[in-house]
N, C-alpha and C positions, 0 to 999 in steps of 0.2 A: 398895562405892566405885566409884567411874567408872572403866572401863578406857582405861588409855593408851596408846596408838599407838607403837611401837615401828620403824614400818618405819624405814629411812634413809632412803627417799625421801621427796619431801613426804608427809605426812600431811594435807595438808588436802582434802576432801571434799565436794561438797554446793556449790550454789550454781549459780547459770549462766556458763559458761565465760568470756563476755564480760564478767563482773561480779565476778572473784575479789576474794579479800581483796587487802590490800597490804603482809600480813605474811605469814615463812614460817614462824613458828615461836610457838607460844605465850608471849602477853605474860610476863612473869616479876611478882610481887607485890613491890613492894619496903618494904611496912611501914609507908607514911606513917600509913594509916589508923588506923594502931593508939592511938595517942591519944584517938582517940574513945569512947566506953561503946559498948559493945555487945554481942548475945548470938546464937547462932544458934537459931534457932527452931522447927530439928526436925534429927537428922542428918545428914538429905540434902539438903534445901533451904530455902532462908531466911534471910534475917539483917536485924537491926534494930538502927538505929543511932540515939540520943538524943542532939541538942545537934550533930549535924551537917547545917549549911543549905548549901543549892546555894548559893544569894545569895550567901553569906562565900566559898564556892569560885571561884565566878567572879571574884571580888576578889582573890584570895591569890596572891602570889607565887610559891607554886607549887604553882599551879592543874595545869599541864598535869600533873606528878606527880600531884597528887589523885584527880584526873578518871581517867587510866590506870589505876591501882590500884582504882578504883571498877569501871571497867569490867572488871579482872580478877575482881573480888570476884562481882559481878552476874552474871558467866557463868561462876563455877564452883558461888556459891550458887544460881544461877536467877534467883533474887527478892529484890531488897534493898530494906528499907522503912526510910523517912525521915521521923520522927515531926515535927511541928508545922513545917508549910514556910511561910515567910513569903515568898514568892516570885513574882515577875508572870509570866503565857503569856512575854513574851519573855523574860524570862530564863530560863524553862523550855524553850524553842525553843533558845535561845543554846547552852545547857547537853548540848539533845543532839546540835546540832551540834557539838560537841567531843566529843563521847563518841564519837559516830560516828567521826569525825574520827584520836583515838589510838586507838581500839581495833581502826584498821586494815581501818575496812571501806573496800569500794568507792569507787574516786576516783572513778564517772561517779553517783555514789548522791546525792541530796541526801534531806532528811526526806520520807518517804511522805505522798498524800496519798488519801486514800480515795476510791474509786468516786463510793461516796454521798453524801461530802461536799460541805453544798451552798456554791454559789458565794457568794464576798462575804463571807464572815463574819470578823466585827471584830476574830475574834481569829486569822485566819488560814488558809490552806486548809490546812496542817499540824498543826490543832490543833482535833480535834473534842470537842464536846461531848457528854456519853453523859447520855442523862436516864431514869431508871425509866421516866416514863410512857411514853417516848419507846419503850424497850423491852416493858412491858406492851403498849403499843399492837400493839408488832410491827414490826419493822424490821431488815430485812438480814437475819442469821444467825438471830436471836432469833423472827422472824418463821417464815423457812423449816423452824426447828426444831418450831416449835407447832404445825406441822398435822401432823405424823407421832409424837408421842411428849409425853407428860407426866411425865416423868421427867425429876428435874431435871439429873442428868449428861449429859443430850445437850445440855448447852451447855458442855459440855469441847474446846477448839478452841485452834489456834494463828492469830496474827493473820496475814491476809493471804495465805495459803499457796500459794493462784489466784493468785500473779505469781508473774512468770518471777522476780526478787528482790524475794523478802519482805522486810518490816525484820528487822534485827536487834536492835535494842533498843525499847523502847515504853516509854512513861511513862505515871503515872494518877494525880492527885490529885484529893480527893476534899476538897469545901467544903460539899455538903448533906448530911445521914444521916438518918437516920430514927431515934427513940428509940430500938429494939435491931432488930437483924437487916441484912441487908445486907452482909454477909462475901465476901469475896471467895476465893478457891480457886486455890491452881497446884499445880503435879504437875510432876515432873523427868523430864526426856524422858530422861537419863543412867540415872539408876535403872531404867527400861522399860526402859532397854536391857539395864542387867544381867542383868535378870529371863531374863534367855533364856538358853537351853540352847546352848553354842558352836555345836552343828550349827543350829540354826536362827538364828543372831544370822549365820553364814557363810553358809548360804542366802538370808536377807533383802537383807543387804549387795549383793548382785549383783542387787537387782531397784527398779524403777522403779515409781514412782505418778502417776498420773492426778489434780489439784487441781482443783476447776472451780466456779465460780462467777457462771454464765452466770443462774442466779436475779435475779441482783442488776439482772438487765434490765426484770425484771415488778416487784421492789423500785421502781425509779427511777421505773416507770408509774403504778405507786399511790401510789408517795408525791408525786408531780407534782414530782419534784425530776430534772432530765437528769442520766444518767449521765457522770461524766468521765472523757471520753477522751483528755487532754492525756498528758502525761508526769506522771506520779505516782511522783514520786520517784529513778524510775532512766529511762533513755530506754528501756529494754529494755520499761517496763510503761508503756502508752500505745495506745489503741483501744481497741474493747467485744469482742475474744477475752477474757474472764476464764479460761481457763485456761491450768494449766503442769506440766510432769513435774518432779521431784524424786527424789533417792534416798528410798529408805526407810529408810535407815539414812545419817544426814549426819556429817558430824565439824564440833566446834563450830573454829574458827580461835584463837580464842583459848584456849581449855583444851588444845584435840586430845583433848578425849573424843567419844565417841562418843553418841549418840543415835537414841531411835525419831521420826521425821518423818511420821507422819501425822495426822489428828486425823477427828473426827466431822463437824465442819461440811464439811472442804470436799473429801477426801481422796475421792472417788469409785471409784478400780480401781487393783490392784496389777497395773501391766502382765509381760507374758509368762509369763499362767498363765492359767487360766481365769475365766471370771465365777466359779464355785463355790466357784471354789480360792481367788479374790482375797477371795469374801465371808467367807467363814472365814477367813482369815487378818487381815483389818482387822477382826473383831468379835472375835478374839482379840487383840490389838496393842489395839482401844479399853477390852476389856473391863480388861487390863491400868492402865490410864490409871486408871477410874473405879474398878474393884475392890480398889484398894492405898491403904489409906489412909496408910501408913507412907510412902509416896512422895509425900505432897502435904503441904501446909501451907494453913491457913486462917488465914487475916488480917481482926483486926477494925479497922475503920476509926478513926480518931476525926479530929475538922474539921483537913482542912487537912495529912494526912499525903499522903504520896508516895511511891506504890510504881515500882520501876523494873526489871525483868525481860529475860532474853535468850528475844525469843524466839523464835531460834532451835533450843531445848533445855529449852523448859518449854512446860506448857500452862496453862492457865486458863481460868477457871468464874465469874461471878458469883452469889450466893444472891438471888434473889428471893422472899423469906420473911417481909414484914413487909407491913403492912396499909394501904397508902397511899390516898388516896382515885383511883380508878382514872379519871385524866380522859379516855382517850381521846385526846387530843391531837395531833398531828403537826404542830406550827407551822413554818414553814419564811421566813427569815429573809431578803428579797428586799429590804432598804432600799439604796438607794446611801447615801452616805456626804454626798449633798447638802442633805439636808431643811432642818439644823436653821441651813446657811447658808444656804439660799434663804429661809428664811422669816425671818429676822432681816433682810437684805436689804430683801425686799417688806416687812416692817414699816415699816423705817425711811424706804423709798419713799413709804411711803402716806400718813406723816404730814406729809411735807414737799410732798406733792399735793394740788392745791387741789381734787381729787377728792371731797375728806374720805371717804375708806371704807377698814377698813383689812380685811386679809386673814381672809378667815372661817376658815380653818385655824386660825386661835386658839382658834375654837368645842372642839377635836377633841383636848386634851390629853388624861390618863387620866381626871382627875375630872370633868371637860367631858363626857366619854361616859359618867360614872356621872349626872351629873344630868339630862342630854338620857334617859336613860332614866326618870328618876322624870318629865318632861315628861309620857311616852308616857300615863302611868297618870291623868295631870291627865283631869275627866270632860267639860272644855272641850275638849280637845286632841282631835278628832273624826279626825281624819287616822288615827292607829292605830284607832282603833275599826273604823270603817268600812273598813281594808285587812285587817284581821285577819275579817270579817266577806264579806268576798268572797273570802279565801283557804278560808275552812271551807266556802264554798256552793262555789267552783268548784276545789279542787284536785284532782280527780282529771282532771276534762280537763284542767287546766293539766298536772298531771304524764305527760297521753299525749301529750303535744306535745313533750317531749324526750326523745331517741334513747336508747337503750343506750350505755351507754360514755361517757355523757357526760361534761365536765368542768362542773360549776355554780360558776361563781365569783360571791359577792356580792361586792357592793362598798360597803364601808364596814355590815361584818355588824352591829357591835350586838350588842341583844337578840334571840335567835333566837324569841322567842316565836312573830312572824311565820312564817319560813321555815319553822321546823320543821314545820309543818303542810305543809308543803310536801314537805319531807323524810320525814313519814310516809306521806305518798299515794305517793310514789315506791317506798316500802319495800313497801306493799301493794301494789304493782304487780309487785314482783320487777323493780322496772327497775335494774340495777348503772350505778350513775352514784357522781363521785368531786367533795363537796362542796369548796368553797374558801370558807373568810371569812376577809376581807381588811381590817384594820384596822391602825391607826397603834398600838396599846399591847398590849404581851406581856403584861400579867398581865390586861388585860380579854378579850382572846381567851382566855387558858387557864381566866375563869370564862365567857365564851360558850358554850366548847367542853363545859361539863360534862354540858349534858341529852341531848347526843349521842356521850358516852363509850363507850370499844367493849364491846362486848357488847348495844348497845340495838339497832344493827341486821346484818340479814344482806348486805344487797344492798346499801345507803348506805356509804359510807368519809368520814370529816368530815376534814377538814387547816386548818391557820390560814394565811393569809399574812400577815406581819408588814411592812409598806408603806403608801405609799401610792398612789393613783388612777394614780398616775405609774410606778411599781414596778410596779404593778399590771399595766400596762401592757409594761411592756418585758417584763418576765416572761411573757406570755403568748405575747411573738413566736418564744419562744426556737423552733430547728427542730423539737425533738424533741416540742414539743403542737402540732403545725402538723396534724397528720393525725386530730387527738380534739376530734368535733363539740362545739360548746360555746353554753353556756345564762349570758349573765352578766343579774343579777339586779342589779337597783339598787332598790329599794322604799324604802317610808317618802318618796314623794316629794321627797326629796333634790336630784332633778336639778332642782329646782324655783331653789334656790339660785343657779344657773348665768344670768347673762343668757341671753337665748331665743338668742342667735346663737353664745355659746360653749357652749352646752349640745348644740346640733345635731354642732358641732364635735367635744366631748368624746365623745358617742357612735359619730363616724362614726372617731375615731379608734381606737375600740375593737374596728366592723368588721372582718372577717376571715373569709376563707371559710368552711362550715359552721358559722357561728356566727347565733344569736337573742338577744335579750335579752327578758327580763320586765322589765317597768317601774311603778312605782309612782307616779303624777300625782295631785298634789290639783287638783279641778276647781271647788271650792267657790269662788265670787265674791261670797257673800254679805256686806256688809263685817259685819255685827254679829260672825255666825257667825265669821268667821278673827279681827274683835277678841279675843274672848271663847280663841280658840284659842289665842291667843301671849301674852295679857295678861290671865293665870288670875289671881284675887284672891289666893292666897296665896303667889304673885310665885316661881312653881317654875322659870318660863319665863324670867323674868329675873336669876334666879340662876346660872340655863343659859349666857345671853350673860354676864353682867357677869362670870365666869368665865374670860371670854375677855380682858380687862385681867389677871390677875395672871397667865396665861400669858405675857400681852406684856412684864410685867415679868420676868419669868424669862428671856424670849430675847433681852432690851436687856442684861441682865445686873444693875437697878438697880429702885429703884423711880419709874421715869417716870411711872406712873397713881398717884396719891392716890385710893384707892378711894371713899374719903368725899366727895371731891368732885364722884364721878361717878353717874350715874343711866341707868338703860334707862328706853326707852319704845319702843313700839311703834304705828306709821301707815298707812292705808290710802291707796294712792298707786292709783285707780279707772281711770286711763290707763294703766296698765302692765298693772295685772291683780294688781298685786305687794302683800304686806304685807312693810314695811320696820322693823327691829328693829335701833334705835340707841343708840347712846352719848352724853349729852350732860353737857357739867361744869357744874356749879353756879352756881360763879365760872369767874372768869379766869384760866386756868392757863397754867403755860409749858410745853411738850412736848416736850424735845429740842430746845431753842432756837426753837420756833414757840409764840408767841401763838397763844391759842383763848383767845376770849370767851364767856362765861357765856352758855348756850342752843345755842350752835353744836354742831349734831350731827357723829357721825363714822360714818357706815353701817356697822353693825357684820353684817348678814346680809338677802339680800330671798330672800322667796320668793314665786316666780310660782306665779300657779296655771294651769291647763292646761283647759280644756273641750276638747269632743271636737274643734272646729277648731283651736280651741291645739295638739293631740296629732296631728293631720293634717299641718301646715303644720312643726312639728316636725321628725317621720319623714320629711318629703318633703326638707327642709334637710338631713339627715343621711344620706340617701342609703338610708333604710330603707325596707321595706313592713309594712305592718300589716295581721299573719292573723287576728288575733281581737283582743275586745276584750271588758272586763269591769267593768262600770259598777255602782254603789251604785244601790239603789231608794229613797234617799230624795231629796227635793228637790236634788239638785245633783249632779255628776259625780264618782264617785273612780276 
């Protein structure tokens, strides 16, 4: 059983001086819970409750009783699991904001927010998301663990340990699973403690450890995500010092038991002994941890439970044991929060513009980028053939032309068919560069991402960014990639799209010291040639645009376009240089309160094409030089 504290004086222990609890004496249980069904789940630690939801608690009259008695439960079982949670992030936030709140931690504490976590995200900077692949890939802990040991207990670890104040309590529900496997693991830091002989539990107690998680810096570099140095949680943890000293033996505030406080991830030296002495004693203290099984409990998941843990007196283990398809992935989530009104916006700008064109971002939804890819494979559509056919003749110059260390970001990735050839000359070069594709839809990047899942290369790192051109953008200025020369890729002639003078624009916006770009320009002027390109007989091409109306109806919120009474077509406009791919209705339709008559087109996309003066006059508008260039040997320019 846990040993309890006995001095008169405080007994509480453990924590940074400036950050104590706000209680002197352990909470007391007072029984509300007991109403509920429940069982404990192994002697020492664990318990599982049915038919009790956060949701009705934060509702309940008397909540703050609940909640205190919950958090006395959770920190003398360890781990308290909460079977079928029907519950939102904010009420899950709200939830342990009160937990925190009566279980008497820290008044300068609010909820932690991780290093690694990256900016922006929709569901909060206190509220990260943990993905398998995310962790197969290798990230943070899980990462530094995999290159020293394959053994699955070296992912025995307490959260956060590297601040000066850890959290205290951590929540985990879990909505994806895998058919079997996937178990998760804690262990009672109380029971480790017992395990000890009084002279050495009286020994321990008087000695200090070394936390450190200065890794998490090369973490932030590969995964091109900035480290946060804000306040995370407590004012005490904020800057990139990741480490902090801790007892090795803490007392929990609420129980007053006692515990062992180190763990495998981040627990580095037992100060005032020797290296020797510290190593032997932390592989005896971790061997402790993994070699008891009678001190841990495994938990098996099912959708939508809630496990809630102190832990400042448990550790825990994830099992990764089940056979997922291993994508490789590292998508990293850089949207602002404006897109989907900016572009509802400029919709409805566009149609009330006697302009008639409406925003080619319609082009660019998920399905939009599933059929512009069946486009590529049309035997008309010569633009991928012939870029994919100077990538295979010239990629290994192209790949000695950027640096070591690179960052490559594309923009608007796609199909990797292209790049990856790109990506493999790089890999046969041994040149360590850290790809970026950059697209507007998470599940078509996580299948982008698959023919470059980890383990295909040694030197290549692939990551997603989940944005657009504009995100793209701000994200790249951040300070902390200002110093990693960088290679952005825009291929598939795309920039074609752009009128010629905001196209020079968008590039030079992109400029930025040590930075090159690869470019992709269709130069073909032939009109049969780009007819036959855009306007394939089995109408792939305008499946692709006319795709771009039930988009528009989704961001009006209604159905504005009658699809049936619209038609693409596609024109060669010999003055611009441009093929133009439009919209036109049947009949005479009403738009949002605008009359269009029957014929009256709406420029639904142009793309210029580019000869070698087009691609000069270009580069010189945008403030660029041109080191090489790399031309198709058939009749026309690619």
């Amino acid at each position: 059983m846990p040993t309890v504290i006995e001095e008169t004086h405080s007994p509480i222990r453990g924590g940074h001086p400036d950050a104590r609890p706000r209680v002197s004496r352990p909470l007391e249980y007072s029984g509300s819970l007991d109403r509920y069904q429940n069982q404990d789940l192994t002697p020492v630690i664990g318990r599982e409750y049915e038919g009790l939801q956060v949701a009705e608690i934060l509702q309940s009259p008397d909540r703050d009783q609940l909640i205190q008695d919950l958090a006395a439960t959770i920190s003398s079982r360890g781990v308290v699991f909460l079977r079928n949670q029907d519950v939102t992030p904010q009420q899950m936030r709200d939830f342990a904001e009160k937990l925190t709140l009566l279980a008497g931690c820290p008044e300068s504490s609010g909820l932690h927010v991780h290093p690694l976590t990256e900016e922006g995200s929709e569901l909060g900077d206190q509220i990260s998301v943990i993905s398998s692949e995310k962790q197969k890939k290798g990230g943070g802990l899980t990462h530094q663990l995999s290159d020293v040991s394959r053994f699955a207990s070296a992912g025995w670890h307490t959260d956060i340990s590297f601040e000066r104040v850890p959290s205290d309590y951590a929540m985990l529900k879990i909505h994806t699973l895998p058919e079997t496997g996937g178990d998760t693991m804690w262990a009672s830091g109380y029971e480790i403690y017992d395990r000890l002989s009084p002279e050495m539990a009286s020994f321990l107690e008087r000695l200090t450890a070394t936390h450190d998680a200065t890794f998490f810096h090369d973490e932030a570099r590969r995964l091109g995500n900035p480290l946060r140095k804000g306040i995370r949680g407590s004012p005490l943890n904020q800057g990139d010092d990741l480490t902090a000293v801790h007892p090795v033996i803490r007392t929990n505030p609420v129980t007053g038991w006692k515990s062992v406080y180190v763990n495998k991830g981040f627990t580095k030296r037992i100060n005032g002994v020797t290296k020797d002495e510290s190593d032997v004693l932390l592989q005896y203290l971790f061997n402790l941890v993994t070699q008891n099984h009678d001190a841990q409990v495994r938990f098996k998941w099912r959708k939508n439970d809630l496990a809630i843990w102190d832990n400042r007196s448990t550790y825990h283990c994830a099992t990764y044991d089940y056979a997922e398809t291993r994508t490789g992935d590292r998508i990293i989530d850089i949207r602002s929060d404006k897109k989907g009104v900016e572009l509802r916006k400029s919709l409805q700008q566009s149609i009330h513009n006697e302009s008639a064109a409406l925003p080619d971002l319609l082009l660019w939804d998920e399905l939009g980028l599933k059929y512009f890819e069946d486009v590529t494979y049309c035997s008309s559509y010569h633009l991928t053939r012939e870029e994919i056919g100077l990538l295979q003749t010239y990629c290994r110059e192209i790949a000695a032309r950027i640096p070591a260390g690179s960052m490559l970001v594309e923009l608007g990735s796609g199909n990797l068919r292209k790049t990856k050839i790109l990506l493999d000359a790089l890999e046969e070069l041994g040149r360590p560069v850290d790809y970026f594709a950059l697209d507007v839809s998470y599940p078509e990047l996580q299948r982008t991402l698959r023919p470059v899942s980890s383990g295909i290369y040694r030197h290549v790192r692939c990551f997603g960014l989940l944005g657009t051109y504009d995100d793209g953008r701000t994200w790249l200025q951040h300070p902390d990639l200002q110093s990693r020369p960088k290679t952005i890729l825009y291929l598939g002639s795309t920039l074609g799209n752009f009128e010629k003078v905001d196209a020079a624009e968008f590039l030079a916006s992109f400029a930025q010291a040590d930075c090159s770009f690869l470019l992709g320009l269709d130069g073909c002027k032939d009109e049969e040639r780009v007819l036959k390109a855009y306007n394939d007989p089995d109408g792939v091409n305008h499946r692709f645009v006319k795709n771009g109306l039930k988009h528009a109806n989704r961001i009006l919120g209604h159905e504005a376009f009658d699809l049936d009474k619209w038609r693409v077509a596609g024109d060669w406009d010999a003055e611009k240089g441009a093929h133009n791919q439009s919209y036109f209705p049947r009949v005479d339709v009403s738009l949002e309160g605008v009359q269009i008559p029957a014929g009256r087109k709406l420029l639904a996309v142009r793309s210029h094409k580019y000869d070698a003066e087009d691609r000069d006059a270009l580069c010189k508008r945008a403030g660029l030089h041109v080191l090489d260039s790399w031309s198709s040997q058939n009749d026309y320019s690619k």
